[in-house]
TIBA-45574 format. One record per atom (N, C-alpha, C): y, z, x. Coordinates in steps of 0.05 Angstrom, whole numbers, padded with zeros to 5 digits, always signed. Layout:
<pators>
YZX ...
</pators>
This chain:
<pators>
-00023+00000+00017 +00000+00000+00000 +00025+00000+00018 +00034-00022+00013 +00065-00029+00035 +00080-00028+00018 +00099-00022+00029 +00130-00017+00015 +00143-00018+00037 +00157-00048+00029 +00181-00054+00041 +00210-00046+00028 +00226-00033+00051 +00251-00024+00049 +00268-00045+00054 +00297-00048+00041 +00310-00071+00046 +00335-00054+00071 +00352-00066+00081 +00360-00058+00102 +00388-00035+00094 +00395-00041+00062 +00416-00023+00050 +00402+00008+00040 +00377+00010+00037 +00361+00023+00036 +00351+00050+00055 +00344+00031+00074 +00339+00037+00107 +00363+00056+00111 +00391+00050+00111 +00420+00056+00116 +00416+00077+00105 +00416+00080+00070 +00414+00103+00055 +00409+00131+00068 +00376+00118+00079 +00362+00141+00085 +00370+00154+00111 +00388+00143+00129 +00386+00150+00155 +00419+00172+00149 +00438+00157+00129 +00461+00168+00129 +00452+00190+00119 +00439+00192+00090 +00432+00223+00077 +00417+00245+00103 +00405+00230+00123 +00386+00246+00136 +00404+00261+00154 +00427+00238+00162 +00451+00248+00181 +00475+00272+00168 +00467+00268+00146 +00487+00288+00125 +00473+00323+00126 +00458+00315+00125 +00432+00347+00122 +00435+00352+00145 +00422+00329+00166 +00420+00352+00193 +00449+00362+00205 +00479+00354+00192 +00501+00354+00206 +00504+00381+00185 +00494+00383+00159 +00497+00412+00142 +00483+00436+00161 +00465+00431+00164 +00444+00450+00182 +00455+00459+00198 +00462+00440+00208 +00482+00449+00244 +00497+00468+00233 +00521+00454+00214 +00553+00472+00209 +00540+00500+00199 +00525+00497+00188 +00511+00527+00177 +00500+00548+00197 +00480+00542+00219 +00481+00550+00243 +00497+00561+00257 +00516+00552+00254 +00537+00548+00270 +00563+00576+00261 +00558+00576+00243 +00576+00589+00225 +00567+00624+00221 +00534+00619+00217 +00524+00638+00209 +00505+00657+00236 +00500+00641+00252 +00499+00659+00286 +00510+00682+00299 +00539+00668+00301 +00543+00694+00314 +00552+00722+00299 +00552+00718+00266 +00551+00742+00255 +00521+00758+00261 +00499+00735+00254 +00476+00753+00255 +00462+00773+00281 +00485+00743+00315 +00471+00762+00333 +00488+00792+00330 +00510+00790+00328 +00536+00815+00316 +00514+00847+00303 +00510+00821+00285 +00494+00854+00266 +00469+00863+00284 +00445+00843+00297 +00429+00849+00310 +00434+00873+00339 +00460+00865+00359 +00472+00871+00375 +00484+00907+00358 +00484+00910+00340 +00498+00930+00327 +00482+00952+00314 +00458+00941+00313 +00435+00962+00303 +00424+00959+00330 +00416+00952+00344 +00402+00957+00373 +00414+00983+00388 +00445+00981+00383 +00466+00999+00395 +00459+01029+00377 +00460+01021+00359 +00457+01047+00338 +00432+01069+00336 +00412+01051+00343 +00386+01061+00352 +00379+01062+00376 +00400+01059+00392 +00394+01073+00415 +00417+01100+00425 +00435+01094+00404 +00455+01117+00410 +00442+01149+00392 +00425+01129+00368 +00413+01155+00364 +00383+01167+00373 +00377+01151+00388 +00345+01162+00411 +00367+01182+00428 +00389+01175+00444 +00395+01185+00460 +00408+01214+00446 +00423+01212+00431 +00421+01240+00411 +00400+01258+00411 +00388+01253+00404 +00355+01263+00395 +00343+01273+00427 +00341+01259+00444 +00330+01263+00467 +00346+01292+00489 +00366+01289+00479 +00384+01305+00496 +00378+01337+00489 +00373+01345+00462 +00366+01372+00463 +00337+01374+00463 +00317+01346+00456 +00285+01351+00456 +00277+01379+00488 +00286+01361+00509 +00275+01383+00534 +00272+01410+00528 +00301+01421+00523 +00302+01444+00519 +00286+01465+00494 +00288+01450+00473 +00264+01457+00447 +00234+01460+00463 +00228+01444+00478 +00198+01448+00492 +00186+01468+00507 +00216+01476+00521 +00210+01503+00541 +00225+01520+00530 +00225+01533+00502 +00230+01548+00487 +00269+01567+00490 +00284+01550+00493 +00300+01549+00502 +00324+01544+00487 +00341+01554+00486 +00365+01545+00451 +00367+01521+00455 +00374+01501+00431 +00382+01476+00422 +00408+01471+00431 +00435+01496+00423 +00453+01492+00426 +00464+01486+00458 +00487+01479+00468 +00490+01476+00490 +00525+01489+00489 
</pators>
């Protein structure tokens, strides 16, 4: 089963294909560096709160006040 495309056809499909992948991009493009932002922003947060947490753990172990 052949199916021939005529050459205004052919055009169609290459411009629509050029339209999508140029949407994709601008969207990419747009929507990146918020996400590395938020990623970069909870990495920070969870490690500012290990480091919280860690700082009075020692002392709790060897029975020792919390407070400092």
């Amino acid at each position: 089963m052949k199916n021939d495309l005529t050459y205004d056809q052919l055009t169609m499909i290459i411009e629509r294909a050029t339209r999508e992948r140029n949407a994709a991009v601008s969207e990419l493009v747009t929507t990146l560096p918020g996400k590395i932002l938020a990623w970069a922003a909870q990495g920070a947060e969870k490690f500012r709160q290990a480091r919280a947490v860690n700082v009075t753990a020692p002392m709790k172990a060897f029975g020792g006040s919390a407070s400092i």
